[in-house]
C-alpha positions as a Python dict, from the first residue, in 0.01 Angstrom:
ca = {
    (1, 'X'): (0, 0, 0),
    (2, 'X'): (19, -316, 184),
    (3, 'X'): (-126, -197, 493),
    (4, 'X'): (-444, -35, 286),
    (5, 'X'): (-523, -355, 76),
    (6, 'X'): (-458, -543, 467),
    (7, 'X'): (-740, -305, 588),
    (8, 'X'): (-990, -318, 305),
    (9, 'X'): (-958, -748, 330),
    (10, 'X'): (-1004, -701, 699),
    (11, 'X'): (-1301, -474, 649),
    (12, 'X'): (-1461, -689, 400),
    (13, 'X'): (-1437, -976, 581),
    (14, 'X'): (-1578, -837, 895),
    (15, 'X'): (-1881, -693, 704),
    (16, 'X'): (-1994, -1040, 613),
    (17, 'X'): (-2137, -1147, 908),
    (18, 'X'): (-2251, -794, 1038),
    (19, 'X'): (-2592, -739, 1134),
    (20, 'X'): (-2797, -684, 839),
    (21, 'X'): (-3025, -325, 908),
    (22, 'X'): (-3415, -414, 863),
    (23, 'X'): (-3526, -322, 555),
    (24, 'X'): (-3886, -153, 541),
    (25, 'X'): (-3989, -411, 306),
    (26, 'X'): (-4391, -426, 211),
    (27, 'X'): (-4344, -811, 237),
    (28, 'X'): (-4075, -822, 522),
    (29, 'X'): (-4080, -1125, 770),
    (30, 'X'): (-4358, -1173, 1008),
    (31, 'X'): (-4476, -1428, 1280),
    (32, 'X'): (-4150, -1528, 1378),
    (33, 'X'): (-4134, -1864, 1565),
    (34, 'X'): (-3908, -2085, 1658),
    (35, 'X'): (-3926, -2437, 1775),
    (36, 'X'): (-3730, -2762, 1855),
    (37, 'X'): (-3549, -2939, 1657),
    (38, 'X'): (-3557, -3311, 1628),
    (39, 'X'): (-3164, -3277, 1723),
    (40, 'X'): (-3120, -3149, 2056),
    (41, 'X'): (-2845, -2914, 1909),
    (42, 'X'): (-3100, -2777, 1690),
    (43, 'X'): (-3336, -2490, 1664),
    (44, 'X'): (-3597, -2477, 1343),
    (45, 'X'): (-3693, -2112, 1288),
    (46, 'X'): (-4014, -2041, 1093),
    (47, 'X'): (-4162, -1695, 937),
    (48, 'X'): (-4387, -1606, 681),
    (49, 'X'): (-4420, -1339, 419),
    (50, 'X'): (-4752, -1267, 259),
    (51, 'X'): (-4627, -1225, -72),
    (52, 'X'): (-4383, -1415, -262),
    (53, 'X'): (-4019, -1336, -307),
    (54, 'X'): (-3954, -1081, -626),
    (55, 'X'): (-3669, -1283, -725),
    (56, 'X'): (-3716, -1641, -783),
    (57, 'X'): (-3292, -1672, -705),
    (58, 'X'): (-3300, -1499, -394),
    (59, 'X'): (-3251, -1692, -113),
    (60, 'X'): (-3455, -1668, 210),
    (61, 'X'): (-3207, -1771, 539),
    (62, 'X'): (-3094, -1715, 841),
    (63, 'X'): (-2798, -1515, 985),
    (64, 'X'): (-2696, -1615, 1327),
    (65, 'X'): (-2395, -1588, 1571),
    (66, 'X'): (-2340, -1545, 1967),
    (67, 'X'): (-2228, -1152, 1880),
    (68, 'X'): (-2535, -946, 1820),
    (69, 'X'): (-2358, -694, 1603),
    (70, 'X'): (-2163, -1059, 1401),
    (71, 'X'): (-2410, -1252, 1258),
    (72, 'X'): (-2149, -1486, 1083),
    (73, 'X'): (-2296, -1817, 1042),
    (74, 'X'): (-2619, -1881, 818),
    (75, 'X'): (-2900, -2146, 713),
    (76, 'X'): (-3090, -2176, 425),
    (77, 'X'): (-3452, -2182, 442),
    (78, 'X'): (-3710, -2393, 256),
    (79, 'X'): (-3990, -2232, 101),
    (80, 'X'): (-4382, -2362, 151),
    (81, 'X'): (-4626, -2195, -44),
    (82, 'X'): (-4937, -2245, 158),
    (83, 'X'): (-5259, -2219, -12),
    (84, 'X'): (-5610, -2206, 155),
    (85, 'X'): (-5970, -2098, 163),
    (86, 'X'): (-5974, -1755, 120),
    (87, 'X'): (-5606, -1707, 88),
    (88, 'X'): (-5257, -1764, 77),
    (89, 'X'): (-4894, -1693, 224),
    (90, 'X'): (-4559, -1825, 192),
    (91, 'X'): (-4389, -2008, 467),
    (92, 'X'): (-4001, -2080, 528),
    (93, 'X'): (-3866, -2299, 742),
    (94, 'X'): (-3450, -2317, 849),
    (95, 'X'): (-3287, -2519, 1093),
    (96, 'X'): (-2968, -2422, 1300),
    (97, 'X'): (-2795, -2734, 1357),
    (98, 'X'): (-2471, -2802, 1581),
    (99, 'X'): (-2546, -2500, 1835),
    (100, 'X'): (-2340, -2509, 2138),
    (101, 'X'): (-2559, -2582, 2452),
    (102, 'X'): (-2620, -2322, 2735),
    (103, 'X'): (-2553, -2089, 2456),
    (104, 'X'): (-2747, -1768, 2409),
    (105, 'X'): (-2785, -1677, 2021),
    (106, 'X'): (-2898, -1399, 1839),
    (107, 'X'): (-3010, -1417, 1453),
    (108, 'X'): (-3210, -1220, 1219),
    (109, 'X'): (-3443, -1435, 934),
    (110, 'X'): (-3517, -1266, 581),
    (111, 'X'): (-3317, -1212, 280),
    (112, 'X'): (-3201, -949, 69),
    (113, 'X'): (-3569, -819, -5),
    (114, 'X'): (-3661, -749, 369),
    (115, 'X'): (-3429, -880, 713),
    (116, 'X'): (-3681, -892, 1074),
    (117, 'X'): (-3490, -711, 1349),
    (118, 'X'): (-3276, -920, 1584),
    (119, 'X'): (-3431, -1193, 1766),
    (120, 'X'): (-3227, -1433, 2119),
    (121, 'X'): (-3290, -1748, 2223),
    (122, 'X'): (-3116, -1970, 2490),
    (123, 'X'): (-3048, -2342, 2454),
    (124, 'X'): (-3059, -2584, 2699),
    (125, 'X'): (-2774, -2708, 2837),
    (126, 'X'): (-2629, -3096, 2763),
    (127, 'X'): (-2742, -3326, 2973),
    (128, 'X'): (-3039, -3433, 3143),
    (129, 'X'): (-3032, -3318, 3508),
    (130, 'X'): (-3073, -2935, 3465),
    (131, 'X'): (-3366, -2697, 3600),
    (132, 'X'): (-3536, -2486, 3368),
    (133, 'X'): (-3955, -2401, 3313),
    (134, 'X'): (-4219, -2499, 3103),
    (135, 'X'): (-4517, -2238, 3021),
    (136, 'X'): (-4828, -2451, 2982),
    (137, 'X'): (-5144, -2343, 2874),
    (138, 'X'): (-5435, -2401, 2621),
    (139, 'X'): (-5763, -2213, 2450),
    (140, 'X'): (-5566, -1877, 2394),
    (141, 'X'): (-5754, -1662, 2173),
    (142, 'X'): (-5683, -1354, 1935),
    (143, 'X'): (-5950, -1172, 2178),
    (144, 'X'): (-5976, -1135, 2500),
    (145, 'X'): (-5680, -1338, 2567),
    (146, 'X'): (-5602, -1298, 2928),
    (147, 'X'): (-5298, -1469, 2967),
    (148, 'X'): (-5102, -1283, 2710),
    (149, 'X'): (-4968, -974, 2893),
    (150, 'X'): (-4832, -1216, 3165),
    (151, 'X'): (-4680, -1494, 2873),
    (152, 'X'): (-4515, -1179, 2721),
    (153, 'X'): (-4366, -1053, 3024),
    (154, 'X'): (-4260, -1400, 3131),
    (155, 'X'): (-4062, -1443, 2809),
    (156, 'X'): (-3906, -1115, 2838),
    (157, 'X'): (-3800, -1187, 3168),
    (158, 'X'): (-3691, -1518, 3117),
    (159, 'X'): (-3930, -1683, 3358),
    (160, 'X'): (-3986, -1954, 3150),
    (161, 'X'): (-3759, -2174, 2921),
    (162, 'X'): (-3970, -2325, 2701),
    (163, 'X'): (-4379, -2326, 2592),
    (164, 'X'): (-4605, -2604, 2575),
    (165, 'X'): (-4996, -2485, 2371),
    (166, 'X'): (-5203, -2784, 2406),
    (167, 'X'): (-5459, -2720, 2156),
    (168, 'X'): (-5695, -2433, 2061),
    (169, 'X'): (-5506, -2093, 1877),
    (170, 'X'): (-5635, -1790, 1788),
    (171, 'X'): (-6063, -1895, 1779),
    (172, 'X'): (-5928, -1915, 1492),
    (173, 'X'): (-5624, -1965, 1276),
    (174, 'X'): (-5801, -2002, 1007),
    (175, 'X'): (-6141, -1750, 1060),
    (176, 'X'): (-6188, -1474, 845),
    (177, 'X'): (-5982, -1598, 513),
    (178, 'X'): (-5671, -1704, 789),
    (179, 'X'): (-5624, -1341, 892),
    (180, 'X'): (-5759, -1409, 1246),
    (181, 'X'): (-5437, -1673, 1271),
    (182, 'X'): (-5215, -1414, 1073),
    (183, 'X'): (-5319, -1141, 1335),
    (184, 'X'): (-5245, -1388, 1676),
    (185, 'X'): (-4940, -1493, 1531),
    (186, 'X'): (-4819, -1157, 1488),
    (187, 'X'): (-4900, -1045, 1854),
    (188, 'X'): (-4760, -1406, 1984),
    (189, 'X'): (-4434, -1316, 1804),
    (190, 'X'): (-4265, -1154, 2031),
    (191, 'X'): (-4269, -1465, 2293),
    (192, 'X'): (-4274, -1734, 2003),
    (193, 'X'): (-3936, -1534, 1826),
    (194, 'X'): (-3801, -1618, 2179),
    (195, 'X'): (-3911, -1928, 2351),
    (196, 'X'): (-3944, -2250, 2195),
    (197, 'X'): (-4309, -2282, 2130),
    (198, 'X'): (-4449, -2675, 2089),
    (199, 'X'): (-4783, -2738, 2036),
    (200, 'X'): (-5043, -2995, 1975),
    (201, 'X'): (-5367, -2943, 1800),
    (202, 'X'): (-5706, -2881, 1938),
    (203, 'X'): (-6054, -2891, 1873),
    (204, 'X'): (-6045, -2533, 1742),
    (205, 'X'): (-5789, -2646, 1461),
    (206, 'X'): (-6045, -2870, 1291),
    (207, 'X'): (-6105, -2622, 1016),
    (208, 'X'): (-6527, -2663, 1065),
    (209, 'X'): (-6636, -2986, 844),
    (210, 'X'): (-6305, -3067, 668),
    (211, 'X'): (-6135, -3163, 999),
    (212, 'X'): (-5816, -3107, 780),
    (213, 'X'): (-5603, -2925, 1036),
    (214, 'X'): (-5451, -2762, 753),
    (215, 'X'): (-5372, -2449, 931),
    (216, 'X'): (-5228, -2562, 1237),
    (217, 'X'): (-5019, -2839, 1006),
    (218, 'X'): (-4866, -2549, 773),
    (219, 'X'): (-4774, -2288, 1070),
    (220, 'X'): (-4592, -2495, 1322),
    (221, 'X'): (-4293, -2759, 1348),
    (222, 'X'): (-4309, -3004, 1559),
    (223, 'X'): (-4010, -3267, 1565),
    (224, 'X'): (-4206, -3561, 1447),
    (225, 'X'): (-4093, -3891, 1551),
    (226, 'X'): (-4332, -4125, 1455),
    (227, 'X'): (-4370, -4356, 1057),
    (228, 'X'): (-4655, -4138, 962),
    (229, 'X'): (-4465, -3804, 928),
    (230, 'X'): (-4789, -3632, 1153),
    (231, 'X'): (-4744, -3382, 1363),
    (232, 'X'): (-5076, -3475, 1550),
    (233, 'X'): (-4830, -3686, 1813),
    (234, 'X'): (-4495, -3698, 1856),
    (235, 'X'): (-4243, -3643, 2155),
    (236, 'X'): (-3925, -3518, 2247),
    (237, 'X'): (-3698, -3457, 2577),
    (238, 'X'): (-3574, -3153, 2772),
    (239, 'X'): (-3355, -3232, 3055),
    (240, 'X'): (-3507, -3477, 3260),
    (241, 'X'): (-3851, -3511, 3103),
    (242, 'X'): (-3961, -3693, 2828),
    (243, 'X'): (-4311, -3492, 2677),
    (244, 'X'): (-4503, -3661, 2499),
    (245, 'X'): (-4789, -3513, 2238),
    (246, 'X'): (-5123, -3664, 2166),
    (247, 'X'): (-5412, -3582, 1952),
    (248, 'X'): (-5751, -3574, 2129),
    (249, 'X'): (-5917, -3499, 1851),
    (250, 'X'): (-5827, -3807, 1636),
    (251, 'X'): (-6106, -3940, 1835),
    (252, 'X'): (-6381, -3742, 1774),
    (253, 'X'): (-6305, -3842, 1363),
    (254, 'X'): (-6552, -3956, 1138),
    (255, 'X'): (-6319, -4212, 1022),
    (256, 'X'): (-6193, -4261, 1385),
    (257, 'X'): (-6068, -4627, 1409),
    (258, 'X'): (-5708, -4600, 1180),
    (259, 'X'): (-5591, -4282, 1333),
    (260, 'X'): (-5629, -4378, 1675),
    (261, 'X'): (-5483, -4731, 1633),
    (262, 'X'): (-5199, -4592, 1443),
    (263, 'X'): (-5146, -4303, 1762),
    (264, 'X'): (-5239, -4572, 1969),
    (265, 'X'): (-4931, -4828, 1890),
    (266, 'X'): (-4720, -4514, 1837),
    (267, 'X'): (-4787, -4442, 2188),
    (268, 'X'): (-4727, -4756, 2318),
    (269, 'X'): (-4385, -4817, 2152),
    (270, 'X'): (-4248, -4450, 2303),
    (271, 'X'): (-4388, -4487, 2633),
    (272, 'X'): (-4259, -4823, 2707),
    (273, 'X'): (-3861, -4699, 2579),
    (274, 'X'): (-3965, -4365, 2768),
    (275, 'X'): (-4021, -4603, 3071),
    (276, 'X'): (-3748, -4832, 2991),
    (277, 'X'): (-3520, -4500, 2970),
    (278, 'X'): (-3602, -4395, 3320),
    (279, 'X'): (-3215, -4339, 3410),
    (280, 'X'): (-3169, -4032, 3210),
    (281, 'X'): (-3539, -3880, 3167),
    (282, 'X'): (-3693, -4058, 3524),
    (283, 'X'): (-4052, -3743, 3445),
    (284, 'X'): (-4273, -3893, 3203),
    (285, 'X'): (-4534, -3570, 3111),
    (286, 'X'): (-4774, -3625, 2847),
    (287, 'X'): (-4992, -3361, 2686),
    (288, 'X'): (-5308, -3363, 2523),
    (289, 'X'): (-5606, -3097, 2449),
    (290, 'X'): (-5913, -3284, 2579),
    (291, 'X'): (-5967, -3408, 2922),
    (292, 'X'): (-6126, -3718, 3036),
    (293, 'X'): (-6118, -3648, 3401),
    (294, 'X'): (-6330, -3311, 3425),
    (295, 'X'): (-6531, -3142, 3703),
    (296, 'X'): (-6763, -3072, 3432),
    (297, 'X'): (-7035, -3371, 3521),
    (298, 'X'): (-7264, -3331, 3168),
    (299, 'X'): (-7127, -3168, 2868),
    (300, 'X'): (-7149, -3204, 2490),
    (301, 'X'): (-6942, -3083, 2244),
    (302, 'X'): (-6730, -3117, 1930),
    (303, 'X'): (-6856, -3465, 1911),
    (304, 'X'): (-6790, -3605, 2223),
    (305, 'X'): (-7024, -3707, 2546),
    (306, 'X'): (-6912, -3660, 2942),
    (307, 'X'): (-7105, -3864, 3131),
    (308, 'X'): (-7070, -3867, 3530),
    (309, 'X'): (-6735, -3636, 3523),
    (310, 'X'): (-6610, -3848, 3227),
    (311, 'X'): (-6514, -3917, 2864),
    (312, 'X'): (-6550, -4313, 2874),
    (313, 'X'): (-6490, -4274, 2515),
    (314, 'X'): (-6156, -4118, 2553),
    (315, 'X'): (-6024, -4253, 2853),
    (316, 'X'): (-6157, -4649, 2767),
    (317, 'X'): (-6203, -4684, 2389),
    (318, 'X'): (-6444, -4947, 2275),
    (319, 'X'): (-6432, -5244, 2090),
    (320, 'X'): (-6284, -5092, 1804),
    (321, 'X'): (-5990, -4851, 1905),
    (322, 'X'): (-5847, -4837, 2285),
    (323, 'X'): (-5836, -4503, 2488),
    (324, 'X'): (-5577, -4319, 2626),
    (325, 'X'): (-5564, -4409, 3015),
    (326, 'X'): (-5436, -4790, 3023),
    (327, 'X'): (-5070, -4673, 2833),
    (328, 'X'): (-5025, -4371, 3108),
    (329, 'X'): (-5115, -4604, 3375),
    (330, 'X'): (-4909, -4892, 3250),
    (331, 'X'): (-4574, -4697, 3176),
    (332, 'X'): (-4627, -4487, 3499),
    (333, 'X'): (-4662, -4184, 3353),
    (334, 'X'): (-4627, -3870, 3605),
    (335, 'X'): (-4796, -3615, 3490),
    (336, 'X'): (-5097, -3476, 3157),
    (337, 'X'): (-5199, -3178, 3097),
    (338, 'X'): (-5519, -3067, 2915),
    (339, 'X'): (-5713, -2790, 2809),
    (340, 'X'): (-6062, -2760, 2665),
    (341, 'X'): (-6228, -2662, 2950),
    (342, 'X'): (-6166, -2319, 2988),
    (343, 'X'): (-6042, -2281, 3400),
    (344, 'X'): (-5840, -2498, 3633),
    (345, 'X'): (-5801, -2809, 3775),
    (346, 'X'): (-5583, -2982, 3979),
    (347, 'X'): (-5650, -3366, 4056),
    (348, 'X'): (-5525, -3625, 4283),
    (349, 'X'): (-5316, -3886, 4146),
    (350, 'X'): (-5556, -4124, 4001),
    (351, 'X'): (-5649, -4414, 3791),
    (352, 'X'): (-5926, -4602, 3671),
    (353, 'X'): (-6174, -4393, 3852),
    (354, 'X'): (-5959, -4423, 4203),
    (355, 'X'): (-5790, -4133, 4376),
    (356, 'X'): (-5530, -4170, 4555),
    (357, 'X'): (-5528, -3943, 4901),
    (358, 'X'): (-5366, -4065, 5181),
    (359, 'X'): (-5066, -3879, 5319),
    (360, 'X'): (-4920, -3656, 5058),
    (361, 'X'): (-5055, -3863, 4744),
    (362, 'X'): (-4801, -3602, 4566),
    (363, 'X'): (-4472, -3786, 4666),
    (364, 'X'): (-4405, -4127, 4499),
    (365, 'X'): (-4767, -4085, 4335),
    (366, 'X'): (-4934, -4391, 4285),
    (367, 'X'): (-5119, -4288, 3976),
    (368, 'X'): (-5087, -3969, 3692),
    (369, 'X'): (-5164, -3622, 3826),
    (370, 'X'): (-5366, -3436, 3623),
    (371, 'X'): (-5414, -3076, 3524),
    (372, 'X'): (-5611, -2845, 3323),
    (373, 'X'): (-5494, -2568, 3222),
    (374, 'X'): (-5743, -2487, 2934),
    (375, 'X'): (-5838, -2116, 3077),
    (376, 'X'): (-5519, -1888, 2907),
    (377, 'X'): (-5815, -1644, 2784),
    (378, 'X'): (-6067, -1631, 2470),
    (379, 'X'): (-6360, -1471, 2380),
    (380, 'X'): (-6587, -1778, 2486),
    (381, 'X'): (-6484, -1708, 2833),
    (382, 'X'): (-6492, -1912, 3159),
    (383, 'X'): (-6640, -2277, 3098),
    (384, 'X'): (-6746, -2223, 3473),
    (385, 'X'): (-6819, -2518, 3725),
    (386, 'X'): (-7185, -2616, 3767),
    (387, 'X'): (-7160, -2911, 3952),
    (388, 'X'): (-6968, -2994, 4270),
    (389, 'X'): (-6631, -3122, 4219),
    (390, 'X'): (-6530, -3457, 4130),
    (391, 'X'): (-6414, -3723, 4328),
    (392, 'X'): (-6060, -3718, 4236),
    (393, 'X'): (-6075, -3309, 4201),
    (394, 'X'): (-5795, -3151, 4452),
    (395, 'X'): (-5846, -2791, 4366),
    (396, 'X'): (-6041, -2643, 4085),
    (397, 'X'): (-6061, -2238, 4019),
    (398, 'X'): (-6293, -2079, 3751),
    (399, 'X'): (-6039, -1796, 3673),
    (400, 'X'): (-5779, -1734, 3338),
    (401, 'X'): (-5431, -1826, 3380),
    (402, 'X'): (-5174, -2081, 3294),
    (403, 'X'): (-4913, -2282, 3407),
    (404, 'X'): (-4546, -2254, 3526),
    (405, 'X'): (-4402, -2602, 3572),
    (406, 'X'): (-4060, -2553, 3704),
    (407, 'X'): (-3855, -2869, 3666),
    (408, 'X'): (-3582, -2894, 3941),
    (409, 'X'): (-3409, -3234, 3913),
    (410, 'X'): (-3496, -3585, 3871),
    (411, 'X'): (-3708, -3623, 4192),
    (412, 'X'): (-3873, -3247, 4205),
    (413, 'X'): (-4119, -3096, 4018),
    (414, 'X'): (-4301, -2777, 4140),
    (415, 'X'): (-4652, -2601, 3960),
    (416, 'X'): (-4781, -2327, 3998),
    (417, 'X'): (-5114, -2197, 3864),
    (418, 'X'): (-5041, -1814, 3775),
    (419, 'X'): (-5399, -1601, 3769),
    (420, 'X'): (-5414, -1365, 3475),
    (421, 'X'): (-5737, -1233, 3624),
    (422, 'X'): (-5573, -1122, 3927),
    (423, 'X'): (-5258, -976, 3831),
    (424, 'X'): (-5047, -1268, 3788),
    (425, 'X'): (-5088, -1414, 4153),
    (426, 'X'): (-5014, -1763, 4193),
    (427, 'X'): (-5341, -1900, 4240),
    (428, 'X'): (-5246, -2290, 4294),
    (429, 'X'): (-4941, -2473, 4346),
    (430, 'X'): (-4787, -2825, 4436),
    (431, 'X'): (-4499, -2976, 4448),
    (432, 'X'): (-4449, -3336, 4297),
    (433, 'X'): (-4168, -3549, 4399),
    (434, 'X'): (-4035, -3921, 4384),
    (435, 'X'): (-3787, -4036, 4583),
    (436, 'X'): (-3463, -4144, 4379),
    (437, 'X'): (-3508, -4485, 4145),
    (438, 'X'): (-3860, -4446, 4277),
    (439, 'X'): (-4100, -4695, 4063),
    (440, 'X'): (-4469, -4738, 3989),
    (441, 'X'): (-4469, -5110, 3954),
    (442, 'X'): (-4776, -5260, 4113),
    (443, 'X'): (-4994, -5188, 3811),
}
């Protein structure tokens, strides 16, 4: 008798943290991404269900565990209700906190009315001198999206650690009543379910007139780190990088001059500890979705004006709000990325209109090296290149692709441009190192 009730409390207990079998639910989980947390023990995972729960006491969360067939631990998720033109869908949002790093995890988000299959992801391991590689890429559209095929290959195959979308999803996440967004999100699922997926908004998340960003502010986390609780800029470390997020597009506002002083001083503040901090993240890689360094000589749009290869705006300010170039060139910032523009573009370290070319200019730079990645694939295809290159252009390539940034150690960083019109070739590459302790200090 003994050894049956022994068995049953066994049983029991094992069958709590078993894997929970999907249920085909009408309003099971969907567009299943995760991000990180502003802990860097933590994971937030996010999903959406078009429908509300039936039950008003059941609660959504998230099984996880290291065991694929033992999902024993679990987080509750909070529930956002997200309302807009055309429609609606319910958002919930859990964070795994205390995960062990180097770990690889596997966890299934739903509830009793409808579990998604079994998702992985990897964390990071402690410490801040470890390789992994950052995915980089912006303008990736619901059609004709180039890159994807590649992206989802990569993140089945682990060739990247970690994704960074500077601006521009889906043309649109919010077009046709939000199902354009729904439908992206959905096909992006299975990389986002898998890879951390950070992001920072773009011209295409303006939301036409109402420049509310409402879309791109309900679908993604972001660990914000700044007093105004916006996801717009914020930044966060891996390894031996600090990133750091920007919004272009706060200055193509109407009401232009109190976002961009509040970014502005935000900036400031985290570049200068960032800089200060140099002995455990000694990369410095900002990201933004507009360039101000361009091949493109003339251009108009979304507001802005490039004049002679450049967005004075952007890159200088005026007399009412400062630009964007003096704080990367003053805190020795190594490396932004932008998008926008929709090929690539490598330039020579430069600043203030000067590039930098003798020897390698790619080993102890003397200014920020910039790229644009802005071609992943959409259905306004190639921006195309109509005027010869810039001054401080290195290499520039009117094809779709997207970045692998593979971050060895504290003095090496190598990029490669991958070509989704050619098969995934690498189309571009470089390698940007700093000797150890290395500093930018004649600015």
């Amino acid at each position: 008798m003994f050894c049956k009730i022994g068995i049953f409390l066994l049983v029991a207990k094992l069958s709590e943290g078993l894997v929970l079998p999907r249920q085909a639910a009408s309003n099971a989980p969907e567009q299943i991404r995760i991000s990180l947390g502003k802990d860097p023990n933590s994971m937030v995972i996010m999903w959406t269900t078009m429908q509300a729960l039936n039950n008003p006491l059941t609660v959504p969360q998230v099984v996880y565990g290291v065991n694929p067939f033992y999902l024993k631990s679990s987080s509750n998720a909070s529930i956002n209700k997200f309302v807009y033109s055309g429609g609606q869908q319910y958002i919930y949002t859990a964070t795994l906190q205390n995960l062990t790093p180097a770990t690889r995890y596997y966890y299934q988000a739903g509830s009793t009315e409808g579990w998604s299959l079994t998702w992985n992801f990897t964390t990071f391991p402690s410490g801040n001198n470890f390789p992994y590689t950052v995915a980089i890429f912006g303008d990736l559209g619901n059609k004709d999206g180039a890159s994807y095929p590649f992206l989802k290959q990569g993140a089945a195959n682990n060739q990247f650690d970690i994704i960074f979308h500077i601006g521009d999803f889906a043309y649109n996440l919010f077009t046709n009543d939000g199902k354009v967004g729904d439908e992206w999100m959905r096909e992006m699922q299975e990389i986002m379910a898998t890879k951390p997926y950070m992001v920072i908004a773009g011209n295409h998340e303006w939301e036409s007139d109402n420049m509310n960003f409402t879309h791109y502010r309900n679908r993604f986390s972001v660990p914000i780190n700044n007093a105004y609780n916006d996801s717009q800029f914020y930044s966060f470390n891996v390894g031996p990088v600090h990133y750091v997020g920007v919004s272009s597009e706060y200055y193509f506002y109407e009401n232009v001059v109190p976002l961009v002083n509040a970014q502005y001083q935000w900036l400031v503040n985290d570049l200068k500890t960032a800089d200060a901090n140099r002995q455990n993240q000694p990369w410095i890689i900002a990201g933004q979705h507009r360039p101000y360094y361009s091949s493109q000589k003339d251009d108009s749009c979304c507001n802005e004006v490039v004049e002679n290869y450049l967005d004075y705006f952007m890159k200088d300010g005026n007399s009412t709000v400062p630009g964007l170039e003096k704080p990367y060139i003053d805190n020795s910032v190594d490396m932004v990325f932008w998008g926008h523009v929709h090929s690539y573009e490598r330039t020579y370290p430069v600043a203030n209109m000067t590039a930098y070319k003798d020897g390698n200019p790619y080993h102890n730079p003397k200014a920020p090296v910039y790229i644009c990645t802005g071609g992943a694939g959409n259905q306004e295809g190639h921006t195309g290149f109509t005027h010869p290159p810039s001054p401080w252009s290195a290499q520039r390539i009117d094809r779709f692709g997207y970045t692998l940034l593979h971050v060895y150690n504290n003095t090496h960083l190598y990029m490669e441009q991958i070509d989704a019109n050619n098969n995934g070739t690498v189309m571009d590459s470089v390698w940007i190192t700093k000797d150890p302790g290395f500093q930018r200090n004649f600015w």
